[in-house]
LOVO-436554 format. One record per residue (C-alpha): residue number from 0; residue in three letters; y, x, z. Coordinates in steps of 0.02 Angstrom, whole numbers, padded with zeros to 5 digits. Layout:
(NUM, "Ala", (Y, X, Z))
...
//
This chain:
(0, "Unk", (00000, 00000, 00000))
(1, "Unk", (00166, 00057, -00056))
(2, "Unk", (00270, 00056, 00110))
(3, "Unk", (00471, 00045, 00087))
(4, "Unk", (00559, 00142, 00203))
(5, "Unk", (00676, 00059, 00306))
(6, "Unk", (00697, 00147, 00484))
(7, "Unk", (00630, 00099, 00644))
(8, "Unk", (00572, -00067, 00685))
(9, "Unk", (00597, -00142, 00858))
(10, "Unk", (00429, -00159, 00940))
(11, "Unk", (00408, -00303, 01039))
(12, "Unk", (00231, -00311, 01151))
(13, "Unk", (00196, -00509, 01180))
(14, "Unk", (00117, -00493, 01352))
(15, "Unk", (00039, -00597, 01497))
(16, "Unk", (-00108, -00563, 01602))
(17, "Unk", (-00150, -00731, 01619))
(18, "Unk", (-00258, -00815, 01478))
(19, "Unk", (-00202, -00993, 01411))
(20, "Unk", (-00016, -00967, 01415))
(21, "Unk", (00044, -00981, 01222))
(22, "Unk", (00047, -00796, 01211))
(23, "Unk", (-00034, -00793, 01034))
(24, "Unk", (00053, -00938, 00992))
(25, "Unk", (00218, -00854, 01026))
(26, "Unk", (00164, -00715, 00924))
(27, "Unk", (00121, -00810, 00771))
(28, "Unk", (00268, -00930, 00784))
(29, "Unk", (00395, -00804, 00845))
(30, "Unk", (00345, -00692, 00674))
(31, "Unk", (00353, -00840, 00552))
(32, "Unk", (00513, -00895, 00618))
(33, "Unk", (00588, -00718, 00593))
(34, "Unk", (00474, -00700, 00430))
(35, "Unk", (00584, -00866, 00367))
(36, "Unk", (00745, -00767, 00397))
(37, "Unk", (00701, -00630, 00302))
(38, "Unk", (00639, -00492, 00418))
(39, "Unk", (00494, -00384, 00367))
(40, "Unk", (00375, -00424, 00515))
(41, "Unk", (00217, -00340, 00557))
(42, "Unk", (00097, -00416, 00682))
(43, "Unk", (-00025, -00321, 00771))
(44, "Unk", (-00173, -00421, 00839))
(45, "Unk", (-00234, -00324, 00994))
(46, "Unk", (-00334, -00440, 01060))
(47, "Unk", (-00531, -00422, 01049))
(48, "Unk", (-00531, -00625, 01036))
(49, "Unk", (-00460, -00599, 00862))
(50, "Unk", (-00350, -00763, 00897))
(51, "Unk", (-00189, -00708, 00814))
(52, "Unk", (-00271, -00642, 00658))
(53, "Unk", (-00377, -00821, 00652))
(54, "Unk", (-00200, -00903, 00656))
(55, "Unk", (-00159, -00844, 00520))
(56, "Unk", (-00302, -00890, 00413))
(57, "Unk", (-00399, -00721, 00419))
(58, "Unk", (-00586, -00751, 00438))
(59, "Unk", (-00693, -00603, 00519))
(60, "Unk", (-00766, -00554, 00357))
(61, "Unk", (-00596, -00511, 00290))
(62, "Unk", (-00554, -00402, 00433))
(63, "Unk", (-00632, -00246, 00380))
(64, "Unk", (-00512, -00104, 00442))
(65, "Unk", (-00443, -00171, 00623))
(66, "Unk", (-00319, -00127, 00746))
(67, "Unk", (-00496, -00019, 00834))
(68, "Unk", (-00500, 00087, 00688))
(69, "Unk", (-00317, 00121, 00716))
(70, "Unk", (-00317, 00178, 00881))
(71, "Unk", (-00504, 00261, 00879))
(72, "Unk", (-00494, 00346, 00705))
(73, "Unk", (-00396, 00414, 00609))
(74, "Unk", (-00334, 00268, 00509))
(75, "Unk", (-00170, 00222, 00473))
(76, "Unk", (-00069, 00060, 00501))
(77, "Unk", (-00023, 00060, 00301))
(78, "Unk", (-00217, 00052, 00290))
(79, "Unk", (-00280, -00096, 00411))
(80, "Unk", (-00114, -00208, 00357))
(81, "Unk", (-00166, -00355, 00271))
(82, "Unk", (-00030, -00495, 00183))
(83, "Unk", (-00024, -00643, 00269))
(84, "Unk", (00013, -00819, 00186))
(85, "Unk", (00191, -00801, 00242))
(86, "Unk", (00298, -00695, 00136))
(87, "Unk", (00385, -00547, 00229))
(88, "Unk", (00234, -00538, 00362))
(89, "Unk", (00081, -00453, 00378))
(90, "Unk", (-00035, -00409, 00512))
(91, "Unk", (-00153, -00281, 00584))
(92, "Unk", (-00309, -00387, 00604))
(93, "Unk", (-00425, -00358, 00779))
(94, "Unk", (-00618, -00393, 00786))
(95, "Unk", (-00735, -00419, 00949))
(96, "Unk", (-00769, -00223, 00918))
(97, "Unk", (-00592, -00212, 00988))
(98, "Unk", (-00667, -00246, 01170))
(99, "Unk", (-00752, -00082, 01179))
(100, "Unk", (-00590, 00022, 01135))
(101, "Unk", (-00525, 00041, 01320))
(102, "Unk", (-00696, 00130, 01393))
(103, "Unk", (-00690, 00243, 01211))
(104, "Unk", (-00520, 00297, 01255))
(105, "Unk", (-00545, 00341, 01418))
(106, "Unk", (-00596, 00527, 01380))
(107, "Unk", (-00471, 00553, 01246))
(108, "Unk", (-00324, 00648, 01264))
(109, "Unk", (-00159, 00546, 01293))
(110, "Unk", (-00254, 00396, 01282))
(111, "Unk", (-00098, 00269, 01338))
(112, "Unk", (-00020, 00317, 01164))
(113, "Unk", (-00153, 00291, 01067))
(114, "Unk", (-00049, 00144, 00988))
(115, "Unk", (00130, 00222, 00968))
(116, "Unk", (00059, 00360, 00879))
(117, "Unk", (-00002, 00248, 00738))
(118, "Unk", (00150, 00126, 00741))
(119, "Unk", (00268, 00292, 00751))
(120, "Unk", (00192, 00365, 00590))
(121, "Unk", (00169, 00224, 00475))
(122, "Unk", (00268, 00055, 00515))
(123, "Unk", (00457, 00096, 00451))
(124, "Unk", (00437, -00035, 00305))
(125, "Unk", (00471, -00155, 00464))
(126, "Unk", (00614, -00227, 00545))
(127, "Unk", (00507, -00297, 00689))
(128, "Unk", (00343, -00246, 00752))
(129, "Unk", (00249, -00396, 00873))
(130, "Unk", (00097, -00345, 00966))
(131, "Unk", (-00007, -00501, 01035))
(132, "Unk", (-00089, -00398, 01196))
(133, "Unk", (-00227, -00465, 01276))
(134, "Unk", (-00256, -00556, 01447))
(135, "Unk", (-00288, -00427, 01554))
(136, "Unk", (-00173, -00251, 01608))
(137, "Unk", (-00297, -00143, 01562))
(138, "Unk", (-00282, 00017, 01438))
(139, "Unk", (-00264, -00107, 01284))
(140, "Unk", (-00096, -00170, 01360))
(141, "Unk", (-00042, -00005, 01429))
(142, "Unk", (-00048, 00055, 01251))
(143, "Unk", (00082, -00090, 01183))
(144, "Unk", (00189, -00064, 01344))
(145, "Unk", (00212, 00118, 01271))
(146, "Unk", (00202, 00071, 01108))
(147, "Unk", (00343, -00052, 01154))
(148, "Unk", (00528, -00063, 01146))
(149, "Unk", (00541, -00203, 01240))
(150, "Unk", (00439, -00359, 01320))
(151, "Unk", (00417, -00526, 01295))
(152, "Unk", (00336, -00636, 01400))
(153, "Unk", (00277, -00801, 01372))
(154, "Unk", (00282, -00887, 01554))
(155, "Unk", (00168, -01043, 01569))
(156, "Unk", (00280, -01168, 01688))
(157, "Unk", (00127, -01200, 01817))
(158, "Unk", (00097, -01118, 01988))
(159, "Unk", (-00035, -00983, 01961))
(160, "Unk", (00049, -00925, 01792))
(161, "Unk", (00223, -00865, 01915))
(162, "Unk", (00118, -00796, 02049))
(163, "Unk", (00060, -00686, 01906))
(164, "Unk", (00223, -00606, 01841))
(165, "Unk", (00235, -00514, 01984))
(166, "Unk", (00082, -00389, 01966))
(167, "Unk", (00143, -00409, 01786))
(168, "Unk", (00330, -00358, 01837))
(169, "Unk", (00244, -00203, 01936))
(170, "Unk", (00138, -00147, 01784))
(171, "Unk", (00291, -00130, 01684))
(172, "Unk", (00401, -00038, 01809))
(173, "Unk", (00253, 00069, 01824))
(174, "Unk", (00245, 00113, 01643))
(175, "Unk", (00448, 00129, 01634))
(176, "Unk", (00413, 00251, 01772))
(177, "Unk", (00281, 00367, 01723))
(178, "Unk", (00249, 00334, 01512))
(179, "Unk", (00400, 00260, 01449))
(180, "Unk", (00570, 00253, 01526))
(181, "Unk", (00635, 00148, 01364))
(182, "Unk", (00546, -00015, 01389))
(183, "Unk", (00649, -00166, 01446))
(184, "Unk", (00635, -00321, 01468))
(185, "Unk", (00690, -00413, 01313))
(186, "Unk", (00653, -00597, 01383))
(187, "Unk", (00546, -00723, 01461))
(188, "Unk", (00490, -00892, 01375))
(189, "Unk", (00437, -01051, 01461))
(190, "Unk", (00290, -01125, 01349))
(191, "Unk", (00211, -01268, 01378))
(192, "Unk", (00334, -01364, 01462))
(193, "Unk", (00326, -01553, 01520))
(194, "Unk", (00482, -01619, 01578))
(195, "Unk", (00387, -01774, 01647))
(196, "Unk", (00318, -01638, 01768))
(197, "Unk", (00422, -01593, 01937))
(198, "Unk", (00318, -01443, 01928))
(199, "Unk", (00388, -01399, 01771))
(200, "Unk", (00572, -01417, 01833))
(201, "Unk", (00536, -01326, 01997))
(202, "Unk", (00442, -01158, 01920))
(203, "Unk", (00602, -01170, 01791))
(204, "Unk", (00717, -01166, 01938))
(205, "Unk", (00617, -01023, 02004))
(206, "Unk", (00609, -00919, 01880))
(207, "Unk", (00799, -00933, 01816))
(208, "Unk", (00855, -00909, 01982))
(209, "Unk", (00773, -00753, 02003))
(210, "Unk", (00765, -00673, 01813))
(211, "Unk", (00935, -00739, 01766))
(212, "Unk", (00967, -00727, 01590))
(213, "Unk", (00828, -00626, 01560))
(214, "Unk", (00744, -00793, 01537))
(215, "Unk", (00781, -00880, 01368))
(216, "Unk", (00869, -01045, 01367))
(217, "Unk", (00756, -01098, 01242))
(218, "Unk", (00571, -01193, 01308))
(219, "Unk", (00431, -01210, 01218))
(220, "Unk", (00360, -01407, 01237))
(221, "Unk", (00185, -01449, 01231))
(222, "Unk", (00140, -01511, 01095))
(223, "Unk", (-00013, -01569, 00990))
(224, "Unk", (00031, -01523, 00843))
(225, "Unk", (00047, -01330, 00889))
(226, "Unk", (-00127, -01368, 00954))
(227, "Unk", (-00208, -01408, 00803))
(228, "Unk", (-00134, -01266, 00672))
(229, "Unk", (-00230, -01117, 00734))
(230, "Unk", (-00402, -01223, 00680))
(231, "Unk", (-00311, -01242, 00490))
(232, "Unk", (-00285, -01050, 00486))
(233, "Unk", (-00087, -01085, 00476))
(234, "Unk", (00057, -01044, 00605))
(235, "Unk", (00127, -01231, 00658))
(236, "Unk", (00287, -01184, 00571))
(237, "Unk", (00172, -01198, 00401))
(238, "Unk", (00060, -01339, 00476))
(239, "Unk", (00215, -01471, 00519))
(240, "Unk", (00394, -01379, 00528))
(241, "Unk", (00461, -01549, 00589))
(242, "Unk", (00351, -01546, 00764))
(243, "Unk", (00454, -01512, 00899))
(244, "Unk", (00347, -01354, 00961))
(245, "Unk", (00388, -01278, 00781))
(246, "Unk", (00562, -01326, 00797))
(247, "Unk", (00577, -01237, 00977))
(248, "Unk", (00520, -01082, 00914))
(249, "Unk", (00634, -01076, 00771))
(250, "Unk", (00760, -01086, 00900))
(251, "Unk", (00671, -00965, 01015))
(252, "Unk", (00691, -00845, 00846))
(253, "Unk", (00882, -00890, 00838))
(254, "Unk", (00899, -00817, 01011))
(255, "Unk", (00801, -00686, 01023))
(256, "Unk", (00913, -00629, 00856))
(257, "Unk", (01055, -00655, 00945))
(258, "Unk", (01016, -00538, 01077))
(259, "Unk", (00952, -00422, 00978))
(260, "Unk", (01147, -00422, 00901))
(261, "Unk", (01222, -00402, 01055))
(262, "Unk", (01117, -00261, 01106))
(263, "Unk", (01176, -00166, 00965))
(264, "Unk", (01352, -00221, 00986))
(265, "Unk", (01327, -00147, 01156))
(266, "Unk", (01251, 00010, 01119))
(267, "Unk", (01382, 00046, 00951))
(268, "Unk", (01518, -00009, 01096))
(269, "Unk", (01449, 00127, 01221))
//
């Protein structure tokens, strides 16, 4: 693949420990909202479950070189990218072989960068670079926290998902501490939300009070018709653009673009 160079992307790692909390969905919607405004995207599926490259119509026999080979051999990014159905955005596809990567790595040298060193060779035909992480904090998401930028984290409005961002909020201060001093936090999304529920409003209330602005005024509603695109192979923003799930995450893309403006405002101002 010809690869047009175009500088450094911004790296975004799409992370929660917590399974079930619209993290893939994010990923997929996020990238085909900011596809539709004419970014180059690349999405890197780094989850063993394979979910992000499914929702984008990629079946496992497609998925020949994977986001393992990237980080295990000596493949390159430009190699395991595959087109997607959406123009401007392709993806690194993952397999169930993915699962065995973290005890492979563990006797490799500089094994947390595994991933940076392949985006930081091969991925400047990008203006963003989204990596769906999986549910857990082991090496797999240690590798996109370096790889990363920044974070985004999808925040499921119920009571177990908040008593999880703060082991998540302690992972990431430990890998600004020790493996990447760069990494911010670029923003917290509330998926799944149910204004019917007073849960819903309370863990809101919770989390802006504590996270500020870090936490986007955008929510993400549930919504059945989200539900049903991954099973058609299609991002809900193909499936039905009218549904209002597909219509917050356009929004959610308008934001996030937004701040992404005024942190380079603020760091051309500085």
């Amino acid at each position: 693949m010809t690869v047009e160079i175009r500088g450094n992307p911004r790296v975004l790692a799409i992370v929660n420990q917590k399974g079930g909390v619209g993290k893939t969905t994010t990923t997929v919607n996020l990238a085909t909202a900011l596809a539709a405004v004419h970014k180059k995207v690349l999405v890197i599926d780094f989850d063993p479950q394979g979910n992000a490259s499914t929702g984008f119509g990629l079946s496992a026999d497609k998925r020949e070189i994977t986001s393992y080979d990237i980080v295990l051999g000596d493949v390159g990014i430009d190699e395991a990218v595959q087109k997607t159905a959406v123009p401007d955005l392709s993806i690194v596809p993952s397999t169930i072989d993915l699962s065995g990567a973290e005890i492979e790595m563990v006797s490799l040298m500089k094994r947390e960068y595994r991933l940076k060193q392949a985006i930081d060779k091969n991925s400047a035909a990008y203006d963003y670079v989204l990596i769906d992480c999986p549910p857990s904090l082991g090496l797999l998401t240690i590798n996109a926290l370096v790889a990363a930028d920044a974070v985004l984290i999808p925040l499921q409005c119920e009571f177990y998902a908040l008593e999880g961002l703060s082991h998540l909020m302690r992972t990431i201060q430990l890998v600004q501490t020790n493996l990447n001093d760069k990494l911010a936090i670029q923003g917290i999304v509330l998926t799944m939300y149910d204004r019917r529920n007073k849960l819903t409003e309370q863990i809101e209330n919770d989390v802006r009070s504590y996270f500020g602005e870090k936490v986007y005024s955008v929510v993400i509603p549930r919504n059945i018709r989200m539900s049903e695109a991954p099973s058609h192979g299609k991002p809900a923003l193909i499936y039905d653009m009218r549904c209002a799930g597909s219509q917050a995450y356009i929004q959610l893309a308008r934001e996030l673009l937004g701040r992404e403006r005024r942190r380079l405002e603020e760091m051309t101002a500085a």
